[in-house]
C-alpha positions as CSV (number, residue, x, y, z in Angstrom):
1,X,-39.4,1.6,-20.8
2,X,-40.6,-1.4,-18.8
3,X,-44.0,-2.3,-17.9
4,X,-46.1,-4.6,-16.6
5,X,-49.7,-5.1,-15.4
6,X,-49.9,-6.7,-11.9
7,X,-52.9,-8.4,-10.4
8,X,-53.4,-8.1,-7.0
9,X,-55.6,-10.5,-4.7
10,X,-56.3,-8.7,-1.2
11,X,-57.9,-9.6,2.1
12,X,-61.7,-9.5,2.0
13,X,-63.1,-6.1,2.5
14,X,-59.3,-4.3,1.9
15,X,-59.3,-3.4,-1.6
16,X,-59.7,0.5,-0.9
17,X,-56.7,0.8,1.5
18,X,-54.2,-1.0,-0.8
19,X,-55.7,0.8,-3.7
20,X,-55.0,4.3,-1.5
21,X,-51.4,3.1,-0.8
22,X,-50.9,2.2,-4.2
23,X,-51.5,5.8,-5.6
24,X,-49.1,6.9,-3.3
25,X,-45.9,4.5,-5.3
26,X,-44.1,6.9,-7.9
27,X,-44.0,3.6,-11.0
28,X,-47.5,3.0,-10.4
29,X,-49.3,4.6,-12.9
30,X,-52.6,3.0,-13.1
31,X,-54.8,1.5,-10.5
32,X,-58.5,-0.1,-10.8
33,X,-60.5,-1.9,-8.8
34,X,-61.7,-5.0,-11.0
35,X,-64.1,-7.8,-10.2
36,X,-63.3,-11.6,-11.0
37,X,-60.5,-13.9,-9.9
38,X,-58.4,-10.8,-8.5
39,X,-59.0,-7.9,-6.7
40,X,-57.0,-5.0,-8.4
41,X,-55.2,-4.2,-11.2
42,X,-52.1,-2.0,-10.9
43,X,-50.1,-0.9,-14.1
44,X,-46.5,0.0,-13.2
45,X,-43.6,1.4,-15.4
46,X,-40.1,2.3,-15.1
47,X,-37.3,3.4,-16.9
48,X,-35.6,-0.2,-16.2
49,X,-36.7,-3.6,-15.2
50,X,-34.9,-4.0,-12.1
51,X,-36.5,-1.1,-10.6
52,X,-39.4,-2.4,-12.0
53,X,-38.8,-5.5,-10.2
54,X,-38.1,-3.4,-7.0
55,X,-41.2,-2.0,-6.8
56,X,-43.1,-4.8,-7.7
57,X,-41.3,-6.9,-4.5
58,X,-40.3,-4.8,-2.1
59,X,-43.2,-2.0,-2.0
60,X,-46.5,-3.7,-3.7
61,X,-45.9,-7.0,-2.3
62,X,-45.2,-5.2,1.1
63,X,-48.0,-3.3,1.6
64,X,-50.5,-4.7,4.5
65,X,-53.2,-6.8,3.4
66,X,-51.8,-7.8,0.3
67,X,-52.2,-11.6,-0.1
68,X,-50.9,-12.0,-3.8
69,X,-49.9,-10.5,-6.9
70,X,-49.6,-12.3,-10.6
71,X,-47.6,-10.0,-13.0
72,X,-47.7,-9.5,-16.6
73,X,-44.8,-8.2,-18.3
74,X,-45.6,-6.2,-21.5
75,X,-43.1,-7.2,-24.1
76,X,-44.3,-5.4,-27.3
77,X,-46.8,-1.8,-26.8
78,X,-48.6,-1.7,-30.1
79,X,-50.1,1.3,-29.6
């Protein structure tokens, strides 16, 4: 299993609609509005990492008012 937490950065005032279009991407599993240096925080999984990839660059980095993302790849789950 491949995962990864991404941190999203949005435009000001958007972080509801990408957070609504986020829920609607089958490997995103988590999704929280955070405050601090980023706007969101998105934890996706998939069976493989280039699907993981895949999702990550051509469906969260595509949806509309998305400035940036910063991902985390989890390479050990201790729990």
């Amino acid at each position: 299993m491949a995962i990864a937490y991404v941190l999203i950065n949005c435009d000001l005032g958007n972080d509801e609609q990408v957070i609504e279009e986020l829920k609607h991407i089958s490997d995103v599993k988590e999704v929280n509005g955070v405050f601090g240096a980023h706007d969101i925080l998105a934890k996706v999984e998939s069976d493989q990492i280039s699907a993981l990839r895949d999702t990550i660059t051509r469906k969260i980095r595509k949806i509309d008012h998305v400035r940036s993302t910063l991902t985390l790849m989890v390479i050990e789950e201790l729990v």
